[in-house]
Backbone as numpy.savetxt, mean C-alpha at the origin, in Angstrom:
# Nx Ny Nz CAx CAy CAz Cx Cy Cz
-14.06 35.98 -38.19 -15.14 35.44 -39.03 -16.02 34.54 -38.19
-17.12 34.69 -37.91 -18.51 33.92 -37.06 -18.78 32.71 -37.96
-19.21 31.64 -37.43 -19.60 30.69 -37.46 -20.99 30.43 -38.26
-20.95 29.66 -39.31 -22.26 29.31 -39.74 -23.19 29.30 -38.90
-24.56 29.60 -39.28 -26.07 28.87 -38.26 -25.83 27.38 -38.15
-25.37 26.86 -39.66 -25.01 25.28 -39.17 -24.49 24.68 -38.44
-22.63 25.61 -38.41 -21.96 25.28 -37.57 -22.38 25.27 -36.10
-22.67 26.30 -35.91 -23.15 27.14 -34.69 -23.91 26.16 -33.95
-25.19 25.04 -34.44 -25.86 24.43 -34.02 -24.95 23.66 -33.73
-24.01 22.89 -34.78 -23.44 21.71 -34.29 -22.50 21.68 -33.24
-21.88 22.70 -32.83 -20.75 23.09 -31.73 -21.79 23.58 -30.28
-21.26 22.44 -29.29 -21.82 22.98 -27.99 -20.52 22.68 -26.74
-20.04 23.78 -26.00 -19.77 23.38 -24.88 -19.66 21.89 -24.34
-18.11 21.57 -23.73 -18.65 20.39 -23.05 -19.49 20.28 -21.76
-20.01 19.59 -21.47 -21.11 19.21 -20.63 -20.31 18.66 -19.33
-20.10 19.17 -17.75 -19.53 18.18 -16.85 -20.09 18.13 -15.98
-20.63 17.02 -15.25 -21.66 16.79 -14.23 -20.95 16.37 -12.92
-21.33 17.58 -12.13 -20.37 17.61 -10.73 -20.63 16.45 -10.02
-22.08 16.18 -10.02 -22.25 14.76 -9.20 -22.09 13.64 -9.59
-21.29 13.35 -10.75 -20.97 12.20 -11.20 -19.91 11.64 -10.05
-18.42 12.38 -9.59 -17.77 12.16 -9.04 -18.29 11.47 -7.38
-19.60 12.06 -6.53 -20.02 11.40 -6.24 -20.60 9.96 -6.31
-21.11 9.42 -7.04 -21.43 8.30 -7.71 -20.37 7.33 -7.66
-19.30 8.17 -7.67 -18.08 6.76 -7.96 -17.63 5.96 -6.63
-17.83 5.09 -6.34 -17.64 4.46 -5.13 -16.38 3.80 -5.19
-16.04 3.48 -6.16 -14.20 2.71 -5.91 -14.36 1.25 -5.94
-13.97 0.74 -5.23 -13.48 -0.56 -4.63 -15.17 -0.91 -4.52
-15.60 -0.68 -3.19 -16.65 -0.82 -2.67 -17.88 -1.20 -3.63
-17.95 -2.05 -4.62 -18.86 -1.93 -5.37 -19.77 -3.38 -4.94
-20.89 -2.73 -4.08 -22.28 -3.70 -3.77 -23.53 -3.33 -4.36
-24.63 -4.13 -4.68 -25.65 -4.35 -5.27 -26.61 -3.24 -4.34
-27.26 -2.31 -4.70 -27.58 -1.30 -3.90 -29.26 -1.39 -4.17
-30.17 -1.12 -3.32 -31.66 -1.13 -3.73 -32.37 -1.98 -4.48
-32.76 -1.26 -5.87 -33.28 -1.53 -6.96 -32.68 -2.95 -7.67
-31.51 -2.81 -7.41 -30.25 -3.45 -8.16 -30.47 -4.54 -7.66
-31.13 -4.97 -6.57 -31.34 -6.14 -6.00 -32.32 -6.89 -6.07
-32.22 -7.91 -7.08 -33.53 -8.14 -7.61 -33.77 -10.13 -7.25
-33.26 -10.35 -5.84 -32.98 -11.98 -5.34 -34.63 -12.01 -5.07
-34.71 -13.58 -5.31 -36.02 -13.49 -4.78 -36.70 -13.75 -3.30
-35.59 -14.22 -3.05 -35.33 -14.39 -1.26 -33.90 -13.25 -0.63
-33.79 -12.81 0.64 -33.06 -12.31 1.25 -33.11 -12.39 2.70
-32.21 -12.85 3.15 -31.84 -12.65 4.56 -31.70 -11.13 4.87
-32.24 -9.88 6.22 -32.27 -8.74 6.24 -31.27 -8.55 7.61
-30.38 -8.08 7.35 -30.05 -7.08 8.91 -30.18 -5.66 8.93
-30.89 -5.36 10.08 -31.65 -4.12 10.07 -30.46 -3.17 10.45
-30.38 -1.63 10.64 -29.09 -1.28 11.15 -28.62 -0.96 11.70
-29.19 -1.78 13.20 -28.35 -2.10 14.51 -27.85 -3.31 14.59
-27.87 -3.96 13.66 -27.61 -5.29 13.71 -28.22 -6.46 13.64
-29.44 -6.00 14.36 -30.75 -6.95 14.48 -31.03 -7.85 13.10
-30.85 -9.26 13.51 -31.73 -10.26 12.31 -33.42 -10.15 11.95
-33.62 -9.41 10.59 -35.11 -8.93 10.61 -35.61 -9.92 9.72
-35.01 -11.67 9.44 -35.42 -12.59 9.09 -35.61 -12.77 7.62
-35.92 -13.78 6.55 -35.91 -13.93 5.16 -37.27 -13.21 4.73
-37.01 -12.54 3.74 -38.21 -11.75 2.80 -37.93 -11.35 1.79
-38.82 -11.16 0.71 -38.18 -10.82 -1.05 -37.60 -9.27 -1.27
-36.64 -9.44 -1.78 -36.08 -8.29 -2.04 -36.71 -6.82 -2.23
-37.85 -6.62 -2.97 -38.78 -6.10 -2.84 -39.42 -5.50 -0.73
-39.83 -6.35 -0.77 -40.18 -6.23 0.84 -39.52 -5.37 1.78
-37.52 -5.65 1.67 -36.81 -5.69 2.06 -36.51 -3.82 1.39
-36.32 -3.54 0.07 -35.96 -2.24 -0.03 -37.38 -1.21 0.52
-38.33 -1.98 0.27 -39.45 -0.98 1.26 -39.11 -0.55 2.41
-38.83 -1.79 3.38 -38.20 -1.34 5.05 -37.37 -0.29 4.79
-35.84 -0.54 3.89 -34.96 0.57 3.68 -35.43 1.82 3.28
-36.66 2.05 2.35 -36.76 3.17 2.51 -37.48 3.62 3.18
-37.82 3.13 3.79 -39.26 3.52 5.24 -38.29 4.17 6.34
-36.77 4.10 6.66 -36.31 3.93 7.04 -35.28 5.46 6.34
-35.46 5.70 5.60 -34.20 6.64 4.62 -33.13 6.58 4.53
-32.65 4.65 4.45 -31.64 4.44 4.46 -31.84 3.49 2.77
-30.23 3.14 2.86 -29.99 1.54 1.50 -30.16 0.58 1.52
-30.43 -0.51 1.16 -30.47 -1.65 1.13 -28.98 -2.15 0.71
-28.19 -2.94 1.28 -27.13 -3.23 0.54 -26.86 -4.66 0.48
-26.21 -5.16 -0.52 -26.27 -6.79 -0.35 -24.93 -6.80 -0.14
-24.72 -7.57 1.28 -23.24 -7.58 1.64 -22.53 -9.03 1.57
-23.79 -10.14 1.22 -22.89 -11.60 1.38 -23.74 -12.19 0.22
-23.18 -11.67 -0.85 -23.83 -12.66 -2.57 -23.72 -13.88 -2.38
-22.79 -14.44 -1.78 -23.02 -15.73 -2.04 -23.55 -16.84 -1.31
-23.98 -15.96 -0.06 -24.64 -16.96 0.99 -26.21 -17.47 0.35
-26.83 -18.40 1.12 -27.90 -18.97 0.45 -29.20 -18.92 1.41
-29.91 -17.69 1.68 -30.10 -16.62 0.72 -29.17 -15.89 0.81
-28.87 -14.86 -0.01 -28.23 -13.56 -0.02 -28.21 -12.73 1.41
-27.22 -11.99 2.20 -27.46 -11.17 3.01 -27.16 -9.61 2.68
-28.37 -8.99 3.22 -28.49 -7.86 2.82 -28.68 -6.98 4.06
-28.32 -5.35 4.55 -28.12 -4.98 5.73 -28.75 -3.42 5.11
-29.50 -2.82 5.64 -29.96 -1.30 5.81 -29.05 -0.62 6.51
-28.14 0.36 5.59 -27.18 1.27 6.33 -27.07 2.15 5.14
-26.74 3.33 5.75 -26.35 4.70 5.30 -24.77 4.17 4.25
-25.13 4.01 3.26 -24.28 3.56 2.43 -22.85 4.27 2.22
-23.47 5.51 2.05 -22.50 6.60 1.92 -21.61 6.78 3.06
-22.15 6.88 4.38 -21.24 6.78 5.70 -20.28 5.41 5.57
-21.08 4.11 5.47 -20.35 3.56 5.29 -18.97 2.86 4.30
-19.20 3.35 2.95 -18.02 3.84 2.10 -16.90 4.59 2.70
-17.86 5.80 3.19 -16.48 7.21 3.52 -15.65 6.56 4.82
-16.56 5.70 5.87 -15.77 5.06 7.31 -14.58 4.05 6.29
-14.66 3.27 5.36 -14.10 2.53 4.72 -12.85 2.70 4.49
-12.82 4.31 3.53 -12.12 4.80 3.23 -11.28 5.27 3.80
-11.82 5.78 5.12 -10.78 6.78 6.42 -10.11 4.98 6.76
-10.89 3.94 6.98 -9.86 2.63 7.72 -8.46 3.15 6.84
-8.76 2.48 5.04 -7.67 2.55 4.70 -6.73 3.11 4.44
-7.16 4.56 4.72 -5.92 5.94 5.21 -5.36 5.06 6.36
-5.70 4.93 7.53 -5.13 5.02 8.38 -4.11 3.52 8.37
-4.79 2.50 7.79 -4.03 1.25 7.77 -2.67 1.59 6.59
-3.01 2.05 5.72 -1.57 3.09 5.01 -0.70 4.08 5.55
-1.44 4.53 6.88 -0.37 5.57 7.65 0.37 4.65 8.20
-0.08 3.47 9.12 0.16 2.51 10.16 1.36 2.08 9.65
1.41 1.15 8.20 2.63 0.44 7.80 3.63 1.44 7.29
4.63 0.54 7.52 6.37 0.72 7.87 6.77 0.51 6.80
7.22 1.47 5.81 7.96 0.95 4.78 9.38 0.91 4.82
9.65 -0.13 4.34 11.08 -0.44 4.78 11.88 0.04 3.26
12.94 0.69 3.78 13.84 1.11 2.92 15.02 0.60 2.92
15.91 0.38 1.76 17.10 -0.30 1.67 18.19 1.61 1.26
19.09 1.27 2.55 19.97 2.32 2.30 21.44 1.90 1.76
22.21 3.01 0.82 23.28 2.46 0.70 24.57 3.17 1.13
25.40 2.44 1.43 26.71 2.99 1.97 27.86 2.19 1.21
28.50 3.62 0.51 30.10 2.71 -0.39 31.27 3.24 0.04
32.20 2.46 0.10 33.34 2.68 0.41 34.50 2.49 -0.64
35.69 2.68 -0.41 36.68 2.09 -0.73 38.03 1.14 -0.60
38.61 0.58 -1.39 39.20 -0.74 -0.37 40.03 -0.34 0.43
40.79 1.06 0.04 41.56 2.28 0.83 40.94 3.17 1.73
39.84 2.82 2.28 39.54 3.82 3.20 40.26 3.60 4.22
40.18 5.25 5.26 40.85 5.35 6.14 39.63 5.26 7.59
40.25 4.76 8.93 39.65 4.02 9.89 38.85 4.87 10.42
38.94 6.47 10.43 37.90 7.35 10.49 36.87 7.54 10.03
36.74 7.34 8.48 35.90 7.25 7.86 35.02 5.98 7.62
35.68 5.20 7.97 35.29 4.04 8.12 34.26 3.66 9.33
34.85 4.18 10.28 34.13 4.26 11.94 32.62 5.34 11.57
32.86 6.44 10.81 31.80 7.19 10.53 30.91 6.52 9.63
30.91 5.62 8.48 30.34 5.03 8.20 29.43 3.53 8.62
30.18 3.30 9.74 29.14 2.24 10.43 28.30 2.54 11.23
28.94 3.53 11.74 27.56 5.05 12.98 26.48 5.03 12.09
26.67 5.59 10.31 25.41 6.05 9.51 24.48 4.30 9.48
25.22 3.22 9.34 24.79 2.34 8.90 23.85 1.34 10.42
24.22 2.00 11.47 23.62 1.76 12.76 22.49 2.57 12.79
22.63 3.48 12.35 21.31 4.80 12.47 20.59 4.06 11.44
20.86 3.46 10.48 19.52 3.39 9.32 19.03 2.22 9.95
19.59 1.25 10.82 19.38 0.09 11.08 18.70 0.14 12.55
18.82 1.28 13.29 17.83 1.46 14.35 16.60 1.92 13.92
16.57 2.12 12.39 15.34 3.59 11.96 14.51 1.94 11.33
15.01 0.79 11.20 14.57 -0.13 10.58 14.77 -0.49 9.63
15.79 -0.04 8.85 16.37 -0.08 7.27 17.07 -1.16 7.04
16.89 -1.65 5.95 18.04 -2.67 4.93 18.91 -1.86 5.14
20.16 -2.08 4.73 22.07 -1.64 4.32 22.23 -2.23 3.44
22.58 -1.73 2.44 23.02 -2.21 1.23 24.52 -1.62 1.31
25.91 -2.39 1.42 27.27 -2.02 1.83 27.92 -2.05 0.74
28.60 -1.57 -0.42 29.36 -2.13 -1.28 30.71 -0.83 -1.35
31.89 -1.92 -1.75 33.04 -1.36 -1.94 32.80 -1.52 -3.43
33.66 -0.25 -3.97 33.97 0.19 -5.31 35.25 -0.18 -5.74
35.89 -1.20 -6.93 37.23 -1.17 -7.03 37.41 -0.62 -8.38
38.61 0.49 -8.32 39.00 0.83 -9.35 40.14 0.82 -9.97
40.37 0.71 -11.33 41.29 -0.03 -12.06 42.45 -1.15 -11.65
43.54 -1.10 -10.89 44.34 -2.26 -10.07 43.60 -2.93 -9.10
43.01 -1.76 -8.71 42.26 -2.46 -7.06 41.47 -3.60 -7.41
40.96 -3.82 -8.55 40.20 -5.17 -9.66 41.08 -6.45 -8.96
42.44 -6.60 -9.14 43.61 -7.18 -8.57 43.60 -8.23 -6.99
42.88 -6.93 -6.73 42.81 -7.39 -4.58 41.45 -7.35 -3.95
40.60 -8.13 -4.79 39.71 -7.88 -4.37 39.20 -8.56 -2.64
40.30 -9.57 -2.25 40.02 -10.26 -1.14 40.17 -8.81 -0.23
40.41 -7.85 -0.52 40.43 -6.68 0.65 39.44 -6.10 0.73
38.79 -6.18 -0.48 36.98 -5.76 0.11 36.12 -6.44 0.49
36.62 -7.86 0.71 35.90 -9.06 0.99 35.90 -8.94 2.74
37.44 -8.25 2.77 37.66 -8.25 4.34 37.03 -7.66 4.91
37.19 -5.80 4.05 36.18 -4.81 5.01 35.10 -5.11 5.02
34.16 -5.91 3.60 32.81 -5.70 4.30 32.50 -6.75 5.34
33.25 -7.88 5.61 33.23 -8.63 6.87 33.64 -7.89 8.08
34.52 -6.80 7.87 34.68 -6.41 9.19 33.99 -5.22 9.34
33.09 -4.48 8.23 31.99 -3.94 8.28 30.73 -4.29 9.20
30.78 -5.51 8.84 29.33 -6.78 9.44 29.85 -6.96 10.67
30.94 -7.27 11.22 31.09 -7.66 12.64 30.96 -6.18 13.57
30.93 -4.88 13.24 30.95 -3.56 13.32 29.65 -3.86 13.60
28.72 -4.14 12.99 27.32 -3.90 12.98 26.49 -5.06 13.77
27.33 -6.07 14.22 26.44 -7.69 14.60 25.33 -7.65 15.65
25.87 -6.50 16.62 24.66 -6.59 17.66 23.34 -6.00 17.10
23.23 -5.33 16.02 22.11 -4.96 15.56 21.83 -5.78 14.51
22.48 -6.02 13.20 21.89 -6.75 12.17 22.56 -8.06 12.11
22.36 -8.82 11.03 22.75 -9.80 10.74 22.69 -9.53 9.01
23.60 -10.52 8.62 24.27 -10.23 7.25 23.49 -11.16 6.81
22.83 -10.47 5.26 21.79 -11.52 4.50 22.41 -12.52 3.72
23.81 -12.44 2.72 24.15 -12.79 2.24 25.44 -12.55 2.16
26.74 -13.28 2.14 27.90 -13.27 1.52 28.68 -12.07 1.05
29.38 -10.97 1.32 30.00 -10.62 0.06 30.44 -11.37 -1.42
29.31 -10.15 -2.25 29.43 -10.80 -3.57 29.92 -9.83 -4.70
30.47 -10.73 -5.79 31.41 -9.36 -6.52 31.04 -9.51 -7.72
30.12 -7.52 -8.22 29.40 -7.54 -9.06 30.27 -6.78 -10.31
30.97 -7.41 -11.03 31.51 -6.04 -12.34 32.83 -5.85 -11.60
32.45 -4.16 -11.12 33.52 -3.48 -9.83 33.26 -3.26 -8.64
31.76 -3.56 -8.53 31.70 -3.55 -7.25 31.30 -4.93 -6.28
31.57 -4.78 -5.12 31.45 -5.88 -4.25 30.72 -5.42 -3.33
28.99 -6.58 -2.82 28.14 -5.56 -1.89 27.91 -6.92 -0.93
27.19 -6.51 0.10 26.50 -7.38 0.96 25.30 -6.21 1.33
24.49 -7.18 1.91 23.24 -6.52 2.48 23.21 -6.51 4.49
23.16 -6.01 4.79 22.36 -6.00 6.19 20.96 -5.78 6.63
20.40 -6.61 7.94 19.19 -6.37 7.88 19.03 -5.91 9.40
18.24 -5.10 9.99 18.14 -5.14 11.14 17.57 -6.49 12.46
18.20 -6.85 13.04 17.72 -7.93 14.07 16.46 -7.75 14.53
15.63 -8.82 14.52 14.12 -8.31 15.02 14.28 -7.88 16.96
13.80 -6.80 17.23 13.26 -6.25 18.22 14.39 -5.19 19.05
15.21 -5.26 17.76 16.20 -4.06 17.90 15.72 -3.21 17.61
């Protein structure tokens, strides 16, 4: 069944405008051209050059004489400073910094390793190898023994291993805190030594 003439008028397609997404600048949000309506401005041209105080007006003429922006980069100085640059280049250079300053940092991860108050000295030895590897890679250790049902009883024996866990590990980390006993389990942390 088709649609009234009424209906018909009132129903249209949505509308999406590709260059809107352009437009969106992010973070970066400065007073651009028009938008700049000071009645004094300090100008840097865009090599750098000081092109001295003139009215805002004045100032977006040069920029577009020029086929560049006007941008106001220091609102609160007295006058305002404002710089002629390719706006858009300079957004997108912006943007690539903070890729790369997000590739740069190190996120540090906290790894965990559990044992039991019965482990055997093999497994034990294999578990401080893993806990040396996370700690050369730059990692927290998060160490905790698990006690279950009697083992509640003795707990000074997981107090021991994870001390003799930590002395296993001393030339690389240092122990943040205490073995501490949570519920059933009992943890300490390790951290790696700086310039290990």
């Amino acid at each position: 069944m088709g649609l009234s003439a009424g209906a018909r008028m009132l129903w249209h397609p949505p509308i999406f405008y590709p260059f809107m997404e352009v437009l969106t600048i992010g973070k970066f949000d400065h007073q651009l051209n028009e938008e700049i309506r000071d009645k004094e401005v300090r100008l840097i041209g865009p090599d750098g050059a000081q092109l001295g105080i003139m009215s805002a007006a004045q100032a977006n003429h040069l920029a577009e004489e020029q086929g560049q922006d006007l941008v106001k980069i220091s609102p609160n100085a007295a006058p305002p400073v404002c710089k002629i640059m390719d706006y858009s280049k300079f957004c997108f250079e912006q943007k690539k910094r903070e890729r790369e300053a997000r590739k740069n940092q190190r996120v540090v991860e906290i790894k965990e390793i559990r044992m039991s108050p019965g482990i055997d000295t093999n497994d034990f030895n294999t578990k401080v190898k893993s806990a040396q590897k996370f700690l050369k890679e730059g990692n927290r250790v998060k160490v905790s023994v698990r006690f279950r049902g009697r083992e509640m009883a003795h707990t000074n024996l997981g107090e021991k291993l994870l001390l003799g866990f930590s002395d296993a590990c001393a030339e690389m980390a240092t122990m943040e805190k205490n073995p501490k006993l949570d519920g059933r389990f009992m943890a300490m942390f390790l951290s790696p030594k700086a310039g290990k």
